[in-house]
Backbone as numpy.savetxt, mean C-alpha at the origin, in Angstrom:
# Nx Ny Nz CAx CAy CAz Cx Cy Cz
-6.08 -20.69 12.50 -4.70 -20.33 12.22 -3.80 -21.15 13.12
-2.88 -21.51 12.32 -1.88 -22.57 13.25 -1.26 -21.54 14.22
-1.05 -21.88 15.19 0.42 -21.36 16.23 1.67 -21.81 15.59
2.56 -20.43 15.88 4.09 -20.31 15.57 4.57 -20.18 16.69
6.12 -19.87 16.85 6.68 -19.31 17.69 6.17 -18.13 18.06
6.33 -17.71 19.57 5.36 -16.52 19.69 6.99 -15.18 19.84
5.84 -14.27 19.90 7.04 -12.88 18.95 6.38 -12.05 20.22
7.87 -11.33 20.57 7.67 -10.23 22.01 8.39 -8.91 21.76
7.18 -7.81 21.18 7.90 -6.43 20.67 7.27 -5.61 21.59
8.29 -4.30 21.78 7.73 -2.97 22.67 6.94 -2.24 21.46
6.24 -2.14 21.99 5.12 -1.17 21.33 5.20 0.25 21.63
5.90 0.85 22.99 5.19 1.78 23.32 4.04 2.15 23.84
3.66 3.72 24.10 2.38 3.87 24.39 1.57 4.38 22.87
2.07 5.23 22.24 1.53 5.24 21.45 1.13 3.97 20.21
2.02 2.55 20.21 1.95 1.87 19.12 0.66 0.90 20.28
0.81 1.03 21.14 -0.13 0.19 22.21 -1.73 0.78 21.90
-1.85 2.14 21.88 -3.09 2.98 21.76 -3.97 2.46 19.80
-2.59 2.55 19.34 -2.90 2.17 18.21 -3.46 1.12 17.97
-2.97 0.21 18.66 -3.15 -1.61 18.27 -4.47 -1.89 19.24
-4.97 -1.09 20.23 -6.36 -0.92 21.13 -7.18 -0.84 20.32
-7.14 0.45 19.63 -8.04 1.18 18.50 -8.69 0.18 17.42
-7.26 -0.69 16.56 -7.81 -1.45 15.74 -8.15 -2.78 16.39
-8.16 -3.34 17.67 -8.37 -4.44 17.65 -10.16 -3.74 18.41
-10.26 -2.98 19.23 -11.80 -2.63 19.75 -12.35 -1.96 18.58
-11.80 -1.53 17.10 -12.86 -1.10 15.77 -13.47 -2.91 15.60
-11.79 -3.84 15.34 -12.93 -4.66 14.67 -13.03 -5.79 15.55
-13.16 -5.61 16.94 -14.31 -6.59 17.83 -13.09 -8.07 17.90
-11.47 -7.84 17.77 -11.08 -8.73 17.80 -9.88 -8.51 19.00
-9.19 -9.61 19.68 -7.96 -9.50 20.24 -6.95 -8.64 20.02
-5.92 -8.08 20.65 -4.83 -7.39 20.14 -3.77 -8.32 19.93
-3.82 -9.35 19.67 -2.73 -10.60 19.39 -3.29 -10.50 17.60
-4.45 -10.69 17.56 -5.77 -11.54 16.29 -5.17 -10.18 15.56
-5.36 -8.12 16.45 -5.24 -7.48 15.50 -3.74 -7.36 14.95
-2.52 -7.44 15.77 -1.26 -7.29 15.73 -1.26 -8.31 14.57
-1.76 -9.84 14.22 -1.19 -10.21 13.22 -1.96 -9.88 11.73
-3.05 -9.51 11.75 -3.90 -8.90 10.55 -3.30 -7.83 10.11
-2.53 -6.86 10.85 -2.23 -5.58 10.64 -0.49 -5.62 9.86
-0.09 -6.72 10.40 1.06 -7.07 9.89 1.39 -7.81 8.31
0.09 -8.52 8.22 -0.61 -9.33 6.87 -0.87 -8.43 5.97
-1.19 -7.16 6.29 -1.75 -6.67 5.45 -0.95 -5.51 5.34
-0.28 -4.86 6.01 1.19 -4.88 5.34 1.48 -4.61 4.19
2.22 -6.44 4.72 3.05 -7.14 3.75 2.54 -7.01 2.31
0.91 -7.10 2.20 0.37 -7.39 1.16 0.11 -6.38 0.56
-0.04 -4.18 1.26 0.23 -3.59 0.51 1.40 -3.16 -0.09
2.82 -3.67 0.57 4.18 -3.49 0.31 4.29 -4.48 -1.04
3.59 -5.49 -1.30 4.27 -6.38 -2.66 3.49 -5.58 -3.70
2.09 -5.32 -3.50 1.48 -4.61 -4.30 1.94 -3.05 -4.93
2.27 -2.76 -3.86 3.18 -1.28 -4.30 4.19 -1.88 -4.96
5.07 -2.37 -4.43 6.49 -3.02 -5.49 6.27 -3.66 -6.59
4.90 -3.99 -6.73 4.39 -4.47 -8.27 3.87 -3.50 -9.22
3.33 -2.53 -8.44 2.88 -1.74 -9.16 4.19 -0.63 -9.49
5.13 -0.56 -9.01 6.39 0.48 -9.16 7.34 -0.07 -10.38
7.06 -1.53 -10.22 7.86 -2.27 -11.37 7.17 -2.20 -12.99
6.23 -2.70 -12.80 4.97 -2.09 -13.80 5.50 -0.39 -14.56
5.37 0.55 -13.20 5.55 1.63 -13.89 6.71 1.76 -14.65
8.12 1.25 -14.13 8.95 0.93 -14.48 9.29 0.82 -16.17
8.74 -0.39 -15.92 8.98 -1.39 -17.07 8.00 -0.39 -17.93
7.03 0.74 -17.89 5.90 1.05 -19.15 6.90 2.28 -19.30
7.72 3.22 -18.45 8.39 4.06 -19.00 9.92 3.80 -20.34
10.05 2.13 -20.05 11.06 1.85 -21.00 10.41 1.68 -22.29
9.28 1.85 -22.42 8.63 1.05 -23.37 8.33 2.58 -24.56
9.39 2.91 -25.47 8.85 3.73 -26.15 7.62 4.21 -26.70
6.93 3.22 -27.49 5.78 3.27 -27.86 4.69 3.64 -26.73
4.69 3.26 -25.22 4.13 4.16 -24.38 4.37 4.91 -23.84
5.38 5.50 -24.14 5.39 6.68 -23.65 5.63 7.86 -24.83
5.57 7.42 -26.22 4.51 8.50 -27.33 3.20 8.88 -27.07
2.68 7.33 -26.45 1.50 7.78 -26.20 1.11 8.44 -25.04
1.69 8.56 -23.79 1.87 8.93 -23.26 1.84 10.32 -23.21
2.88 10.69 -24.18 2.90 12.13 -24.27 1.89 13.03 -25.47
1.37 11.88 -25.65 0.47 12.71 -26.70 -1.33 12.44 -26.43
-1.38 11.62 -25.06 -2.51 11.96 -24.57 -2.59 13.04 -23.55
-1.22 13.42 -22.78 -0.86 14.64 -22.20 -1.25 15.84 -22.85
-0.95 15.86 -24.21 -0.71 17.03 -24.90 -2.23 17.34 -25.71
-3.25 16.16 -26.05 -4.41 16.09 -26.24 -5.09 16.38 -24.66
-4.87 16.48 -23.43 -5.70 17.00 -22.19 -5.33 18.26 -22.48
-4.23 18.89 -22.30 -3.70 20.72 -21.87 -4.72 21.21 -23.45
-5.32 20.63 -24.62 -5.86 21.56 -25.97 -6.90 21.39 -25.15
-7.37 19.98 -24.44 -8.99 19.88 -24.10 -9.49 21.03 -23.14
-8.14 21.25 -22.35 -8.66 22.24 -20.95 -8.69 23.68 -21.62
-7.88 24.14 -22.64 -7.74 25.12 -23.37 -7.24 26.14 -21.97
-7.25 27.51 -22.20 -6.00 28.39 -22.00 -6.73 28.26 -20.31
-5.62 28.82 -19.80 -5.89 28.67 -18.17 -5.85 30.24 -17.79
């Protein structure tokens, strides 16, 4: 991994305990874990915002959401009376 400019944040004690934890689980630096933890992130934040847009975009979509409501309404006959 190339070197960047280097980055100087308070952690705290508790964000310090944290960043111990994951860098002695996986056998790496707390520099190595601080930037993995930040990577990955990022990478469940686009994934959520992809997947929110997705949902998005399938609720405009009439035709799925007939079906939608009529595979709903085919589970509540399957479970029958409660």
């Amino acid at each position: 991994m190339s070197s960047s400019q280097p980055l100087s944040l308070r952690l705290g004690a508790e964000g310090l305990r944290a960043l111990d934890e994951l860098a002695r689980r996986r056998g790496i630096t707390r520099a190595e874990a601080a930037r993995r933890a930040i990577k990955e992130t990022a990478e469940r934040e686009r994934k959520r915002s992809g997947l929110a847009a997705e949902a998005r975009r399938l609720m405009q979509d009439p035709a799925y959401v007939t079906e939608l409501r009529e595979t709903a309404a085919m589970m509540d006959e399957l479970r029958g009376p409660r």
